[in-house]
FIKOLZA-1660 file (N, C-alpha, C; in steps of 0.1 Angstrom, whole numbers, plus 5000, padded with zeros to 4 digits):
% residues 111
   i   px   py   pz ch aa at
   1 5009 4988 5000  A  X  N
   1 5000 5000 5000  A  X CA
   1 5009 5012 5000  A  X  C
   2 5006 5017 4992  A  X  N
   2 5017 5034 4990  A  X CA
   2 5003 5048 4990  A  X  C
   3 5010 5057 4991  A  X  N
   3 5002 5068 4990  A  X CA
   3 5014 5077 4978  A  X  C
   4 5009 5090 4980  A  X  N
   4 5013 5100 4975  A  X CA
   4 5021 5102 4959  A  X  C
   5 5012 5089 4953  A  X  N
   5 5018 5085 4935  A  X CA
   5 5028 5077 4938  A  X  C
   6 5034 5069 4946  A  X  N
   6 5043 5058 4953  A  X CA
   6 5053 5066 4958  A  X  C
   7 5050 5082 4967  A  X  N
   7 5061 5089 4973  A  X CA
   7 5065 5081 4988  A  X  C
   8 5053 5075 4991  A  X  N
   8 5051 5069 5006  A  X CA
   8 5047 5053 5012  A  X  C
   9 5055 5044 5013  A  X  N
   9 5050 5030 5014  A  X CA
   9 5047 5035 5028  A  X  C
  10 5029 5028 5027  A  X  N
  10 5024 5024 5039  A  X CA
  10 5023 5015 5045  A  X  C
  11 5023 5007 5039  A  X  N
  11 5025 4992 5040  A  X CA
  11 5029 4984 5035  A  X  C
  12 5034 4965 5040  A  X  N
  12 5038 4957 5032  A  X CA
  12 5035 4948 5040  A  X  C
  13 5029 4940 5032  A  X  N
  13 5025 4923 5040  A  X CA
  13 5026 4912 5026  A  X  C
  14 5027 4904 5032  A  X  N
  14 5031 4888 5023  A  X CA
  14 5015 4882 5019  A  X  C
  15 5015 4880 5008  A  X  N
  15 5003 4877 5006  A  X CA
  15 4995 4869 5013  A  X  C
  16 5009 4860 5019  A  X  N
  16 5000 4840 5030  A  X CA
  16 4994 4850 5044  A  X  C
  17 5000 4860 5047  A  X  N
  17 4987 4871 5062  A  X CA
  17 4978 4873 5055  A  X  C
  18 4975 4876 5042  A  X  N
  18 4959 4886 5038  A  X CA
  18 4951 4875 5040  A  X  C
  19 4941 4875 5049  A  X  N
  19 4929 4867 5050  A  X CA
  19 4916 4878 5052  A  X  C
  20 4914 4887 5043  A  X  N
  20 4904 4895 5041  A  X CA
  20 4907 4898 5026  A  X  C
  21 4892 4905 5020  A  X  N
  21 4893 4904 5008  A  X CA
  21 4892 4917 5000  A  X  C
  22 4903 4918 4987  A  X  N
  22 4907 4931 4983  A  X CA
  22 4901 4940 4988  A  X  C
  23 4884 4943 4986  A  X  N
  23 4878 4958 4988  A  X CA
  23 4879 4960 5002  A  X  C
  24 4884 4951 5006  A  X  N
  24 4887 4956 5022  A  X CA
  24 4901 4958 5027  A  X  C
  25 4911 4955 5020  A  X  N
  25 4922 4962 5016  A  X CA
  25 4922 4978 5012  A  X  C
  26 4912 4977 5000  A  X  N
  26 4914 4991 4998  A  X CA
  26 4904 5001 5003  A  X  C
  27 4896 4999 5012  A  X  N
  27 4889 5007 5023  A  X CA
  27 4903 5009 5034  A  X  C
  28 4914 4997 5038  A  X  N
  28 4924 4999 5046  A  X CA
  28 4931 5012 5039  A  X  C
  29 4933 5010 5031  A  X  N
  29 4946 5017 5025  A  X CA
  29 4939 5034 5023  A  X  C
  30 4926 5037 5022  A  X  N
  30 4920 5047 5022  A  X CA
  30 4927 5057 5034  A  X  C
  31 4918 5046 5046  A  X  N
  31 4924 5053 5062  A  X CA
  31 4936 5052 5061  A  X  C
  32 4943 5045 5061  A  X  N
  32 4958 5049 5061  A  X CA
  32 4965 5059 5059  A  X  C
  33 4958 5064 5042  A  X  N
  33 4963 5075 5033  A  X CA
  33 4955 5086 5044  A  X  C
  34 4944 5085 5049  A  X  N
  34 4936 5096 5054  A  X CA
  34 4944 5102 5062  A  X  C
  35 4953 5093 5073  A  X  N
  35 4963 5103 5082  A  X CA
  35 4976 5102 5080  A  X  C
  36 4978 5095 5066  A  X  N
  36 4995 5102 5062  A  X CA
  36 4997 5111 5049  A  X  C
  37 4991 5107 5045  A  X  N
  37 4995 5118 5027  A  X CA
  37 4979 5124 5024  A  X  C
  38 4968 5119 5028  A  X  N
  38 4954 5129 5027  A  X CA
  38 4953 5133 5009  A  X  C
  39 4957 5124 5003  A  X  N
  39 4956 5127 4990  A  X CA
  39 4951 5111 4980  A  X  C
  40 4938 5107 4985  A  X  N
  40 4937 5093 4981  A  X CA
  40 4934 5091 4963  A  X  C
  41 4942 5100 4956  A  X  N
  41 4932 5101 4946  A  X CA
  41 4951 5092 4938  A  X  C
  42 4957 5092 4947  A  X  N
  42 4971 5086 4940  A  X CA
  42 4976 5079 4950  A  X  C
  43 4967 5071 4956  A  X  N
  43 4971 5061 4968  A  X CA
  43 4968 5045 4959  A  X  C
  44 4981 5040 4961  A  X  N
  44 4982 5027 4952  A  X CA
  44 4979 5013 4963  A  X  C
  45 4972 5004 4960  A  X  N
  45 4975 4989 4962  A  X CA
  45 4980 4978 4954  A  X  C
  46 4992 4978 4956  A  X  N
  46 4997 4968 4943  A  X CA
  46 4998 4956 4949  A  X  C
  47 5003 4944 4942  A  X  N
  47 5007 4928 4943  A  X CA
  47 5017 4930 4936  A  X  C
  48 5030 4928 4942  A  X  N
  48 5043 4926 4936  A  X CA
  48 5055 4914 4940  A  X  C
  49 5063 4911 4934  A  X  N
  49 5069 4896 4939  A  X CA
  49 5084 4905 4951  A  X  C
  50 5084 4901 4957  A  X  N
  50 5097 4905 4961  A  X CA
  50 5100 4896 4974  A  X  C
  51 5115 4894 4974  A  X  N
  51 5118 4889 4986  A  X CA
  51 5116 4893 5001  A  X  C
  52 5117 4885 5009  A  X  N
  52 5119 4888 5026  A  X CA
  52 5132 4889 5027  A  X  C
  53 5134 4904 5031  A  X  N
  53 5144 4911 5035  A  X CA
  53 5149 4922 5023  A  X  C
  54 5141 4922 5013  A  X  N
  54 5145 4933 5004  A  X CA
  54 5134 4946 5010  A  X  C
  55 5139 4956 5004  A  X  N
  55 5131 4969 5004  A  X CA
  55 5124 4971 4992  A  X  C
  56 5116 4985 4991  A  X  N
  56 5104 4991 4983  A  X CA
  56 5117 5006 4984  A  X  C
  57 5116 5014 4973  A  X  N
  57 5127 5023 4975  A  X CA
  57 5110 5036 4972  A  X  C
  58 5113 5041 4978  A  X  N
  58 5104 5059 4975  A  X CA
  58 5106 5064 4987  A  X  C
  59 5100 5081 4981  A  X  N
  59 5104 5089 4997  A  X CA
  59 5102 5085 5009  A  X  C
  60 5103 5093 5019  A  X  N
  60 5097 5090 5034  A  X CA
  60 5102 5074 5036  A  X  C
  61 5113 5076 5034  A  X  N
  61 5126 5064 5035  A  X CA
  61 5118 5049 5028  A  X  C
  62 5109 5049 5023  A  X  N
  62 5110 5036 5015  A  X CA
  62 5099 5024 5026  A  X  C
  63 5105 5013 5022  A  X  N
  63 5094 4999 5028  A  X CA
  63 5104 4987 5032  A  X  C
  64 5095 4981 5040  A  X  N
  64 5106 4970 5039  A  X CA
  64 5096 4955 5036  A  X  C
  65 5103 4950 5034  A  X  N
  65 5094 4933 5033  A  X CA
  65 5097 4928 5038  A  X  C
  66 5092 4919 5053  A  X  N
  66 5094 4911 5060  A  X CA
  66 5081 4899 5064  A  X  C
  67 5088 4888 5072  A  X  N
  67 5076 4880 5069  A  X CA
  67 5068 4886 5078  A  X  C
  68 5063 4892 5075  A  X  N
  68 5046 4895 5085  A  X CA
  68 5044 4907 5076  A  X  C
  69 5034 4917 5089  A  X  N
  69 5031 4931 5081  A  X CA
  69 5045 4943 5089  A  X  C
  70 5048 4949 5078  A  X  N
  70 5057 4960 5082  A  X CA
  70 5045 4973 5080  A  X  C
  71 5048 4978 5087  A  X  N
  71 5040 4994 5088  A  X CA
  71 5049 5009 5085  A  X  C
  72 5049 5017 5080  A  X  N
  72 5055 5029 5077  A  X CA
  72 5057 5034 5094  A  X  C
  73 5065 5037 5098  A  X  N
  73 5073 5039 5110  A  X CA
  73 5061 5049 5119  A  X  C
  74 5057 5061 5110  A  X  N
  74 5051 5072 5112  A  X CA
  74 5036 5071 5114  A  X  C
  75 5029 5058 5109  A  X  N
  75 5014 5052 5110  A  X CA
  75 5024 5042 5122  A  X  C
  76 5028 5040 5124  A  X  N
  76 5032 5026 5136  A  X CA
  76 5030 5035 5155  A  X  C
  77 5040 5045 5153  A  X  N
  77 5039 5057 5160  A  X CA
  77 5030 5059 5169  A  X  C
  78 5019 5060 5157  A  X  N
  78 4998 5062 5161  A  X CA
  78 4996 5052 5169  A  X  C
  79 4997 5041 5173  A  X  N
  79 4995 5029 5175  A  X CA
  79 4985 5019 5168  A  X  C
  80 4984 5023 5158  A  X  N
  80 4975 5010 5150  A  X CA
  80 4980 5000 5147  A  X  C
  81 4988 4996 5147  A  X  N
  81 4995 4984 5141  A  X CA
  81 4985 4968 5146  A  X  C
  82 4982 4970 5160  A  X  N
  82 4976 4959 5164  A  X CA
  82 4962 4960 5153  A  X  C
  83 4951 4968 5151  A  X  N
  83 4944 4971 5146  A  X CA
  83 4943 4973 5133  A  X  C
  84 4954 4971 5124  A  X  N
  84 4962 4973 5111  A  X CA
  84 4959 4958 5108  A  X  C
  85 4967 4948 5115  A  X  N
  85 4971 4937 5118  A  X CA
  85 4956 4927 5115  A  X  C
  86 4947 4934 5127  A  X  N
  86 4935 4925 5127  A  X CA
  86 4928 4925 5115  A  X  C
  87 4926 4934 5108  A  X  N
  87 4918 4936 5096  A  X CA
  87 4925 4926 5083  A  X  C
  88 4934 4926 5084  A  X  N
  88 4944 4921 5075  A  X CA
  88 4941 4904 5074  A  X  C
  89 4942 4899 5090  A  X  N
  89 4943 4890 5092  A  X CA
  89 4929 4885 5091  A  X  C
  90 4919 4894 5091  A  X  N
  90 4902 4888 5090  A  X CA
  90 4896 4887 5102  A  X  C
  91 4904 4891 5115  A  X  N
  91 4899 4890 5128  A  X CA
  91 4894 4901 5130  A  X  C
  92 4888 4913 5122  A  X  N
  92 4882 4921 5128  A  X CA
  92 4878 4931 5113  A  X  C
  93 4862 4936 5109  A  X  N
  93 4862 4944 5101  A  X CA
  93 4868 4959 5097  A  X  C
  94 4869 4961 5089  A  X  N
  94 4881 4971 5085  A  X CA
  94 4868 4986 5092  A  X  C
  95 4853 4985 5093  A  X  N
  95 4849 4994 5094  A  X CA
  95 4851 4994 5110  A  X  C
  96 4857 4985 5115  A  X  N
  96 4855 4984 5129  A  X CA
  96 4862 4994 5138  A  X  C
  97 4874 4996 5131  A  X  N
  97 4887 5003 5131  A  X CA
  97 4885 5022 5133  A  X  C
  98 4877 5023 5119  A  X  N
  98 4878 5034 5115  A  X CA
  98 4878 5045 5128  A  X  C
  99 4872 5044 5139  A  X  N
  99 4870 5052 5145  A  X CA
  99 4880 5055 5156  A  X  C
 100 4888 5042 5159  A  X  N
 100 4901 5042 5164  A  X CA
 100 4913 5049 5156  A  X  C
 101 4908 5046 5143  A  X  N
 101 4925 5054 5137  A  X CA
 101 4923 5071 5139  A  X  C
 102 4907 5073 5139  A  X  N
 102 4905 5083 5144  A  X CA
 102 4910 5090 5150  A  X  C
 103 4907 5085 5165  A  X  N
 103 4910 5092 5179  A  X CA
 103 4926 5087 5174  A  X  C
 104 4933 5079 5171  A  X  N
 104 4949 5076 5174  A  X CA
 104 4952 5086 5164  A  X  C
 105 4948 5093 5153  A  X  N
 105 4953 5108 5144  A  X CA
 105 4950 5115 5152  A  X  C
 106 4941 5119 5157  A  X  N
 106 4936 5134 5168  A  X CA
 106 4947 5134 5181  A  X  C
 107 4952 5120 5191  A  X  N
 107 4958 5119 5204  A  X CA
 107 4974 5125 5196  A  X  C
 108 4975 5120 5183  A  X  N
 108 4989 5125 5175  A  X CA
 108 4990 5137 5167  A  X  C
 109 4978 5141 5169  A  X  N
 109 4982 5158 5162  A  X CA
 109 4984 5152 5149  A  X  C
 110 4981 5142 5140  A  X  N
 110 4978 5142 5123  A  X CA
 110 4965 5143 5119  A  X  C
 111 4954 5150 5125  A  X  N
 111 4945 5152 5122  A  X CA
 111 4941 5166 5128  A  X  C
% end
């Protein structure tokens, strides 16, 4: 998940974690964009091959691939990750969230 025309990886997970389905990926990747780059009109969800332990190279230092989900340092911060995690994994709806990333943008001053 990138934002800002691929200036900003938001995320990166291995395809064997996604146990939810695309359009609820890209409702994730909406919120995400919502409290980092706020420009969803060039917020990307790709499927790409790459190894565990390589990187995603663009600004706001890039991505990494590891086996699980890595988070952009700056959405990690907010504390979503556990709640990133759940939606991903299918243990919890992505609308479930929304109101926590909420309050975790407002407690951090990105909103």
């Amino acid at each position: 998940m990138q934002g800002g025309g691929g200036a900003q990886i938001y995320l990166t997970v291995p395809v064997k974690y996604v146990r939810c389905e695309q359009p609820t990926l890209v409702v994730l990747l909406r919120l995400l964009d919502a409290l980092a780059c706020k420009d969803s009109a060039r917020a990307t969800l790709s499927f790409e091959l790459a190894p565990i332990g390589s990187g995603l190279y663009a600004g706001m230092g890039g991505g990494s691939i590891v086996d699980g989900i890595w988070l952009h340092p700056r959405l990690e911060s907010l504390g979503i990750a556990e709640a990133v995690s759940a939606v991903i994994g299918g243990s919890r709806p992505v609308d479930s969230i929304k109101d926590e990333l909420t309050v975790s943008a407002r407690e951090n001053g990105t909103q």
